[in-house]
N, C-alpha and C positions, 0 to 999 in steps of 0.2 A: 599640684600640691596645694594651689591657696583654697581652691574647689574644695580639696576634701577634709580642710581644716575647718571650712565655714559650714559643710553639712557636718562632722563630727562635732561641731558645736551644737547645733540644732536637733542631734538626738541625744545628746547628754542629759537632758529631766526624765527619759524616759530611763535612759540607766541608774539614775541614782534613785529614783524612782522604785525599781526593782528591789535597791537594798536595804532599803528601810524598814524599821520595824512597823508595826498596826498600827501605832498613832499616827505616825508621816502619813501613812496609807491613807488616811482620812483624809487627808487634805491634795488640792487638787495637784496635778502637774504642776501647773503655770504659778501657784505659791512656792512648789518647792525649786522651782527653775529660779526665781527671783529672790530667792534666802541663800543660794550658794553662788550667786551671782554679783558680780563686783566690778567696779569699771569707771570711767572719766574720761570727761567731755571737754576739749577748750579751742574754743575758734580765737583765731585774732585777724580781724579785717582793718581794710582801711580805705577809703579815699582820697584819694592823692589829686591836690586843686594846683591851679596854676595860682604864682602867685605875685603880686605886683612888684615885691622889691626881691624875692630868691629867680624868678623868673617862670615864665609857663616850665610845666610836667614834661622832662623827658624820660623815656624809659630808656637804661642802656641798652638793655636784650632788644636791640632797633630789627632783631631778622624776625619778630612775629609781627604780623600786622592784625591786630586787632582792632574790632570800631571802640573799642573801651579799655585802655591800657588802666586806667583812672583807677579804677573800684575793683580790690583782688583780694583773697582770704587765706590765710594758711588754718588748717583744720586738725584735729588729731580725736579719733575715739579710738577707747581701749577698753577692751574686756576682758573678766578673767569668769572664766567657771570651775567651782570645785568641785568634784564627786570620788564615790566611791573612798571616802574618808583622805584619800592620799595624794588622789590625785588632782592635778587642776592644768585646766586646757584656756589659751588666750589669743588673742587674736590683737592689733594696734591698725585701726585703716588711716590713710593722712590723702588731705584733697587739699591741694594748690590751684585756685580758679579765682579766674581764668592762667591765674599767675602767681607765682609766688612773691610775696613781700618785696619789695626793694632790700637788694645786696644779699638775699639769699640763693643757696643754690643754683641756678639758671636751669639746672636739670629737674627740679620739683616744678612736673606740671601736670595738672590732672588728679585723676582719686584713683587710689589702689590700695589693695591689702598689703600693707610692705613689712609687718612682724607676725610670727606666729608661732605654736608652741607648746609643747603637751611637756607636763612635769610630776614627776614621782617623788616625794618624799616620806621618808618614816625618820627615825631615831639617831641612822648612822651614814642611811645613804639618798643624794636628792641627784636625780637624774632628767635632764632638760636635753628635749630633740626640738630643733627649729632656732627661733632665733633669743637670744640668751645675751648679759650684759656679766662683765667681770672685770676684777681687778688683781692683778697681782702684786701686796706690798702698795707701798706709795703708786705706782703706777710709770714708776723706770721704764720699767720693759713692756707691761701689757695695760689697759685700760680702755671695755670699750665700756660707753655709756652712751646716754642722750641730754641734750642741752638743747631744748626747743628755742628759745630767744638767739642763739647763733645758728641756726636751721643743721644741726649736726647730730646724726644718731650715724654710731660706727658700731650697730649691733653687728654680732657675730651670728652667721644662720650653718647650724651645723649640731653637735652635740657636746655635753657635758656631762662629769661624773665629779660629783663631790664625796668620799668618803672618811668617815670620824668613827676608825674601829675603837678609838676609846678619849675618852675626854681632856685628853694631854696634845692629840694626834689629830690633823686632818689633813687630806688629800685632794687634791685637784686635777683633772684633766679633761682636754680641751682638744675640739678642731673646728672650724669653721670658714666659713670668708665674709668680709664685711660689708653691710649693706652698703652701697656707693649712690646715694639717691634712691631709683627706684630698683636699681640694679646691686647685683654683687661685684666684688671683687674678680679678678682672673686668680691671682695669686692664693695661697693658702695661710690658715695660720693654724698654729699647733700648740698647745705648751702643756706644761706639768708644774706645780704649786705644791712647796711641801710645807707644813706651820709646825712647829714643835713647842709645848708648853714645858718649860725646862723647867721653873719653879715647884708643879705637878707633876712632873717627870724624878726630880730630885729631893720634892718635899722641902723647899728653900724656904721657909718659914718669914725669913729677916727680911724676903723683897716682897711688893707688892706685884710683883712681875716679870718675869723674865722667859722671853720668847724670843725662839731662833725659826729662819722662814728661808726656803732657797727659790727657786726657778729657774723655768727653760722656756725662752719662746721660740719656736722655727719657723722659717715662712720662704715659702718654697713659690717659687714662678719662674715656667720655664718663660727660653731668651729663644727671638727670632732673630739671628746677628743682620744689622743693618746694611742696605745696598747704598753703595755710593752713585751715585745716577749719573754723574761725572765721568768716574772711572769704575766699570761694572768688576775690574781685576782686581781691585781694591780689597780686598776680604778683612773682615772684622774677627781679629786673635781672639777665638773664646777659649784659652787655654787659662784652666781656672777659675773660670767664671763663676759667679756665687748665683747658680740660679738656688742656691740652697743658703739661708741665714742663720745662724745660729746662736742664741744669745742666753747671756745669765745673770743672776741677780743674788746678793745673799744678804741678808739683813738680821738685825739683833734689835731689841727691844728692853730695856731694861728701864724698871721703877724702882727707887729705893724708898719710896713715902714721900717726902719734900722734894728730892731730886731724880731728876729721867734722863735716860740717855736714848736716843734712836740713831740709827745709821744704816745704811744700803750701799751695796755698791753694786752696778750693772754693767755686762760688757756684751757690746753689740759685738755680732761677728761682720766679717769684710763685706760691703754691699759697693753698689757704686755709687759714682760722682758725677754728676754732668760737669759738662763745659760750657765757655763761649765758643764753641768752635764754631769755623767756618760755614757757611752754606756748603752741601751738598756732601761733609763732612757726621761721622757719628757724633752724635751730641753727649756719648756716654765717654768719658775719657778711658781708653784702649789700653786692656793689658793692667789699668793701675786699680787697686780694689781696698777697703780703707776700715777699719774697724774705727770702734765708737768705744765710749765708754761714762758713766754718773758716778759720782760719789754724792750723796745727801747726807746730812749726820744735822741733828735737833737735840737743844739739851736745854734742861728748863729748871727750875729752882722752884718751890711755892708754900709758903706759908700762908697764916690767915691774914689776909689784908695786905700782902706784897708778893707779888712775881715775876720772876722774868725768866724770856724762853732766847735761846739763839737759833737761827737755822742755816748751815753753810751748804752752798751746791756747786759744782761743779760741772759742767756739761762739755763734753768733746763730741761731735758728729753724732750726735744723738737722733736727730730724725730717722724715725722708722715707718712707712708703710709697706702696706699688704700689695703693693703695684708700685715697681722702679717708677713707673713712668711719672707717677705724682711728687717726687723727688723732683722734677725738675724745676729750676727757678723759677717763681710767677707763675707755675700752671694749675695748683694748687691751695689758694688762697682760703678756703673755708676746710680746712684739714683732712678732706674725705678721705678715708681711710688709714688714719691715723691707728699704727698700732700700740704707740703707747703716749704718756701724758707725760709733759715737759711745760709745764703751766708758769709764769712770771708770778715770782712769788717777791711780790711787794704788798704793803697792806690794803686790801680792797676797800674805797673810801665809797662812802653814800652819799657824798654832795657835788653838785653838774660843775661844780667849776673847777673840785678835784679829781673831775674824770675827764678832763680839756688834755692833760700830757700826761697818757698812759705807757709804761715799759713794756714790749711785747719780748718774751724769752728769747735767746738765741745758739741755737740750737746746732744749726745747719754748719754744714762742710762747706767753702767756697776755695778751690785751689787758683782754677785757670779763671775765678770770674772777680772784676769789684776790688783785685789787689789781696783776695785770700783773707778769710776768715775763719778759724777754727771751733769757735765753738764762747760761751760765756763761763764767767768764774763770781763768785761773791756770795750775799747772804742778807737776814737782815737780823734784828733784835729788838724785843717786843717787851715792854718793862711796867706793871700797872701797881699803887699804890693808892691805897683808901684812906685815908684819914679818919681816925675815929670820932663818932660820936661826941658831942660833947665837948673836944676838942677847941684850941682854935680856930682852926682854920676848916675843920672839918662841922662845926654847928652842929645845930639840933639832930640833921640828920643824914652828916658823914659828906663827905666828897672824895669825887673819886677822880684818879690822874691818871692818864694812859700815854706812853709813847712810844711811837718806833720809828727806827730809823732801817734804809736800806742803801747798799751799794752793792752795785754792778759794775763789769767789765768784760771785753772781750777778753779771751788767751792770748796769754804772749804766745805769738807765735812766729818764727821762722818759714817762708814759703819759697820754693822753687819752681819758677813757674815752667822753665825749660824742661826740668824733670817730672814736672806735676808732684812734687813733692813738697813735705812739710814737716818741723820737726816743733815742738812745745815743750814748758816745763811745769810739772804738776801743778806748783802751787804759784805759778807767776801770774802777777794780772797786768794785760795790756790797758789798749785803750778804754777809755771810762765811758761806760754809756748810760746812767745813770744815778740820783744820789738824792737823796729825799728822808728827809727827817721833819717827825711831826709830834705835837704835842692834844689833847687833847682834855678839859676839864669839864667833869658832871657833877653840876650839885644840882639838889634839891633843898629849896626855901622852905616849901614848906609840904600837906598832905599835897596837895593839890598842882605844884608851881615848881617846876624845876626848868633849870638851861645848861645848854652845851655852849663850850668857847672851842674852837679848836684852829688848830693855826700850820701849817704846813711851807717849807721852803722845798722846791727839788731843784734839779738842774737835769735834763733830759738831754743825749742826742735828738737833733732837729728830726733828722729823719724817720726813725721810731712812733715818734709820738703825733707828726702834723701830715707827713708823708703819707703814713700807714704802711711804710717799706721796711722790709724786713733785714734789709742793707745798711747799716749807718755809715755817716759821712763823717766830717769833723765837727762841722757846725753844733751848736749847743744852745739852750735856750735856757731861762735859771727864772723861777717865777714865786710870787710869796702868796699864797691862799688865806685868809681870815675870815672865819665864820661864826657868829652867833647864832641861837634857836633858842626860844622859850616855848614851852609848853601849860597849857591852863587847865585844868581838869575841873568840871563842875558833874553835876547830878546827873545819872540817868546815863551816862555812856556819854556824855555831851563834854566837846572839850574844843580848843582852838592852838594853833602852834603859828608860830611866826619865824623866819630863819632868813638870815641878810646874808652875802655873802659878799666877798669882792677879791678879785686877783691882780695883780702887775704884772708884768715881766718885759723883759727884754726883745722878745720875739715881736712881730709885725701889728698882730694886733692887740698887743700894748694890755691896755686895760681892760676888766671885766665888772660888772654890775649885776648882781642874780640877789632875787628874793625869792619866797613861796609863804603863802599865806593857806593852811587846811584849817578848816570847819568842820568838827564830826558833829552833826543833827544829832545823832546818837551812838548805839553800837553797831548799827546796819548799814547808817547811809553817813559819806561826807562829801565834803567838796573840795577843790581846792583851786589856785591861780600861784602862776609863777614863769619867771621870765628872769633870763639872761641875756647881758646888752654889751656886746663890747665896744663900747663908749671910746675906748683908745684908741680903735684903729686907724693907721697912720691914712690910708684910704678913706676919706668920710665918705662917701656914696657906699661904704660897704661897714659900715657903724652899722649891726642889726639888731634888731629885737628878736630874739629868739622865746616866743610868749608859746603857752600851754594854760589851758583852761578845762577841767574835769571834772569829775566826780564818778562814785563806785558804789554798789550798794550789795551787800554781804547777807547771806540767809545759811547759815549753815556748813556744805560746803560747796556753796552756791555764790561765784563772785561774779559780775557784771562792772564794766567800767565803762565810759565814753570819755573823748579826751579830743578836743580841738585844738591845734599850734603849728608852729615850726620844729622840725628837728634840727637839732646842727648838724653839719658834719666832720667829720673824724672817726677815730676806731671807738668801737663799742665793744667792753668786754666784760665776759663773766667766769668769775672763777680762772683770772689768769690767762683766758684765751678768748683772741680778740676777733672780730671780722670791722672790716672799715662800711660806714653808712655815709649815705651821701646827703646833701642838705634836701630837705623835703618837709611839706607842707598839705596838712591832712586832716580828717577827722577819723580818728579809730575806736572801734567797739570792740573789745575783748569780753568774753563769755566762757566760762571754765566750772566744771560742777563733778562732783566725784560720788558716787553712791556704793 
């Protein structure tokens, strides 16, 4: 199949070729191959040094023995070609060499064509065979995507039908399995997507919107019932067994002008549960089978110059993949085959010492494991006012205030661990795994000259945030962030920023120290230096400087960067999902360019 993707790529100029009027005709093949031709390039390598105070380079993945574990590159090109006015054909290749990144995948090794994909659209119908990306609604039930900096693409390779018989109405259906590295899935996924535009459906004049949306995901994998090697009499009850899943989702959407409502509600059908069990015992707990379920609901308010949004969730056994087997505790740490998106929705901050204790969501079922967990409850609230003009407090030109605040907890919940049961109550919140309120101020002096203050308290389960486990304990850690940054803007693209940072807390090592100093030379080229120190640590032999030195140079959509430092370690996340990196010490060259 990837064969006859890459030569049906290779005779496409001669088909679209064919369909041209006289003027195309003039012009050769190979201009009109590279007028309907589209695509982007981004390497990210690195060298990985030993280093005198983190220690010599070891690589975890110890069963390869390479003479160069040192120097490794994750790669990614991607093509798309159009013809024939509707159609367009694409291909995505990715090279991990000798190895992949540290704390990626362990299964990306090597260069293959791992997406690919012929697609039809017109007016009403867009139809994609191979491998295709989607979302249902917020992404409750389905979501696949790709997020290159956590090494996760859960394309789906199968087929899609999108249709829109009239401008109020669209449809969606779906089957696939998800790429799992360079592999797919064993299991299947399935679903259907209905959107309905009620406002254009009923002529609502008075809203600025109102949309109703349902769904269905299935995902089907058959079950080999397990031998007990102990006792070969032993037989595994598949009476019932869910090798079939069934799930749903409905959601509403409404804007009145100034105020919005949104809400979903998803309900996973019965899947399993692993155990602690015993050695030589099934590891899926017997006989007992567990539905899930999300409630999200966002409501926001907005005028000119003030707003604020709320957003509450709700999660019960919410984890979903395309293979039981990725369910299992710790076997699964980079989400492969994730069928839908349950993302920690706290506010994503852009400074290194407010990403030191991150919330990772909590999602998962735990009965017989840890003392029982059921799942998280909480929200957060997001409030931004401008000061005008002229103003007090707002000067020549305005200031602006942003704050949010978030709290998390697990479900109250009830567990029996003799019966493998558990019982919850909707709206109760147990144990507190997180709480983080922060403020934020931007002014601007003058054309030229503005700065941020921004200031941040949370209080994190330890384990969450330092562990990178997905387990919390009781332990807590409670820390206060303060940051300033100015910015200078002069002639010619040329500008300079400056940003001090510092944190406390309660935990081990205590205090933090972080600056960055950029230089933009112009609009193409800058530089920068920056370093975080925690100076507190109760351990001085391990007080580190965690320094980074770089610079990047931009031509269009042509970026280049180099960057010599230390990484810390802890979890690294984007957009709510996280993978844990471990301390390392390097020099990397990222190269990315899209035509």
């Amino acid at each position: 199949m990837k064969k006859t993707a890459v030569l049906f790529l290779l005779i496409l100029p001669i088909l679209s070729f064919s369909q041209n009027d006289e003027t195309e005709e003039e012009k050769t093949v190979l201009q009109q191959f590279l007028n309907n031709l589209s695509g982007s390039f981004e390497s990210n390598a690195q060298w990985y040094i030993n280093d005198p105070v983190l220690g010599d380079f070891e690589d975890p993945i110890s069963e390869f023995e390479l003479e160069n574990k040192h120097l490794r590159a994750n790669s990614y090109l991607r093509l798309d070609y159009g013809f024939l006015n509707n159609f367009t054909i694409g291909l995505q290749a990715e090279s991990y060499e000798p190895l992949p990144l540290l704390s990626y995948f362990p299964e990306y090794r090597g260069t293959d064509l791992t997406n690919y994909y012929i697609n039809f659209r017109n007016e009403k119908l867009d139809i994609t065979v191979g491998h295709f990306y989607e979302q249902f609604g917020s992404g409750l039930l389905l979501r696949a995507f790709e997020e290159r900096q956590l090494g996760l693409n859960n394309a789906l390779r199968g087929g899609r039908i999108k249709y829109a018989p009239t401008n109020f109405l669209n449809l969606t259906a779906l089957y696939g399995k998800h790429r799992i590295g360079f592999d797919h899935s064993e299991g299947d996924v399935f679903g259907f997507d209905l959107n309905v535009d009620l406002k254009e459906t009923f002529n609502l004049e008075s809203l600025s919107r109102f949309n109703f949306g349902a769904s269905y995901v299935g995902k089907h994998e058959a079950f080999t019932p397990p031998v007990n090697e102990f006792d070969p009499n032993d037989t595994f009850d598949t009476t019932d067994f869910p090798e079939l899943v069934n799930s749903y989702a409905f959601r509403f959407d409404v804007d009145f002008g100034k105020f919005f409502v949104n809400s979903e509600y998803s309900i996973k059908g019965k899947d399993v549960v692993f155990s602690s069990a015993s050695i030589g015992q099934p590891a899926i707990i017997e006989g007992k089978y567990y539905d899930g379920s999300a409630l999200l609901f966002t409501t926001g308010y907005t005028v000119k110059g003030f707003g604020a949004s709320g957003t509450f969730r709700r999660l019960e056994n919410m984890t979903f993949f395309s293979e039981r087997e990725l369910l299992r505790p710790g076997s699964n740490p980079f989400a492969m085959g994730s069928i839908n998106f349950t993302p920690a929705l706290t506010k994503q901050q852009d400074y290194a010492l407010s990403n030191i204790y991150l919330y990772q969501a909590q999602s998962p079922l735990f009965i017989q494991n840890f003392g029982g967990q059921a799942g998280e409850i909480g929200g957060q609230i997001d409030v931004f006012y401008t000061f005008k003009r002229g103003s007090a407090l707002g000067g020549k030109y305005g200031t602006k205030i942003t704050g949010n605040m978030s709290y998390w907890s697990l479900l109250d919940a009830t567990f029996d661990q003799d019966n493998a049961s558990y019982t919850t109550e909707f709206l109760k919140f147990g144990e507190k795994l997180y709480k983080d309120i922060n403020i934020e101020i931007k002014k601007k002096w003058s054309k030229n000259w503005s700065s941020v203050l921004f200031y941040q308290n949370l209080k994190i389960n330890k384990n969450l945030a330092i562990e990178g486990s997905y387990i919390p304990n009781d332990e807590a850690v409670t820390s206060n962030i303060i940051v300033a940054e100015t910015t200078r803007k002069f002639s010619k693209g040329k500008s300079i920023r400056l940003e001090l940072q510092h944190l406390s807390s309660d935990e081990a090592f205590k205090s933090w120290a972080g600056g960055t100093l950029e230089f933009a030379v112009n609009r193409n080229l800058a530089f920068y230096v920056a370093d975080i120190y925690n100076y507190g640590n109760d351990v001085e032999e391990e007080q580190v400087h965690y320094y980074n030195v770089g610079g990047s140079f931009t031509k269009g959509a042509t970026r280049i960067a180099l960057n010599y430092g230390r990484q810390r370690g802890g979890l690294f996340c984007v957009g709510g999902v996280c993978r844990f990196v471990p301390e390392n010490t390097g020099l990397s060259l990222n190269v990315s360019t899209a035509f």
